[in-house]
C-alpha positions in Angstrom: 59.4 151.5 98.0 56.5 151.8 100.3 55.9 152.0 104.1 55.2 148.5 104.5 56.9 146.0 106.7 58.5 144.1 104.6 62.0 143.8 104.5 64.3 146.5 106.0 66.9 147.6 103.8 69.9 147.6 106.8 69.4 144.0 107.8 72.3 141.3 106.4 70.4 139.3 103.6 69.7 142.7 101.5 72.3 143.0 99.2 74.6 146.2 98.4 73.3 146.4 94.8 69.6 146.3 96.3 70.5 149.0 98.4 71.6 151.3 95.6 69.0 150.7 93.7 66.8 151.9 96.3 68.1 154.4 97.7 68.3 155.8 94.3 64.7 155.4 94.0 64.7 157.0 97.9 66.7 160.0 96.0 64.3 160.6 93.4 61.2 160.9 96.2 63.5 163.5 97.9 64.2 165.8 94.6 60.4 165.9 94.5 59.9 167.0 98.1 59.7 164.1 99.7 61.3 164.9 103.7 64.2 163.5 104.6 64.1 161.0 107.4 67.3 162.3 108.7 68.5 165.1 110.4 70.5 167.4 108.2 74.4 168.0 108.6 77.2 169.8 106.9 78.4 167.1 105.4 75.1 165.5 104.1 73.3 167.7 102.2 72.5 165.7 98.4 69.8 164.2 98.3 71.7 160.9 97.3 73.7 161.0 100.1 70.6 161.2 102.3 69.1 158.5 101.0 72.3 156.3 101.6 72.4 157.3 104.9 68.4 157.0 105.5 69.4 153.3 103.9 72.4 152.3 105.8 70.3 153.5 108.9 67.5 150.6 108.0 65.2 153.8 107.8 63.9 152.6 104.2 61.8 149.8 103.7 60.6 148.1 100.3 58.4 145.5 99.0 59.7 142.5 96.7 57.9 142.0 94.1 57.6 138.1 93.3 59.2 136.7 90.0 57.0 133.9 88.5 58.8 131.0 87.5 57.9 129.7 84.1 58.5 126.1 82.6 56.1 126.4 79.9 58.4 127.7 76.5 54.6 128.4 75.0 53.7 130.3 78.6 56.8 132.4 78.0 55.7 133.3 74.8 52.2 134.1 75.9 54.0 136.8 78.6 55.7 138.5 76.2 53.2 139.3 73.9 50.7 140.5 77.0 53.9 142.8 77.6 54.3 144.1 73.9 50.8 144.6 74.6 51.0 146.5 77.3 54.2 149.0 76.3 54.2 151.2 73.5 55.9 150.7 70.6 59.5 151.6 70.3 60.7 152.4 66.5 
């Protein structure tokens, strides 16, 4: 999530699963003090209902990351060693 203009969350074409994906990344920024874009109510007071709302509202934007698209099976194997590479091992 950033401040740039990307794409606002409340317009049609962002779908419902993108939306709870980042407003659970919105609720996160509020547990760690982040301020809420919204005015507080009675009835809103969790932090992940405050995000919802701050998303519904179109108050949230995000940037999309691009996905590459891959044809080479060799370049595919290329990127996931540069990613084994880059995490730590998992035993």
């Amino acid at each position: 999530m950033s401040e740039s203009p990307a794409a606002e969350i409340g317009s049609p074409e962002i779908s419902r699963f993108r939306a709870i994906v980042v407003a659970g990344l919105r609720a996160k920024q509020l547990r760690r003090g982040s301020t809420p874009r919204i005015e507080m109510d009675d009835k809103k007071r969790k932090d992940t209902s405050i995000a919802m709302e701050e998303v519904r509202r179109g108050l949230i934007t995000f940037r999309q990351l691009a996905v590459p698209q891959v044809d080479d099976p060799g370049a595919i194997r290329d990127l996931k060693a540069g990613v084994e590479q880059t995490l730590p091992a998992i035993r």
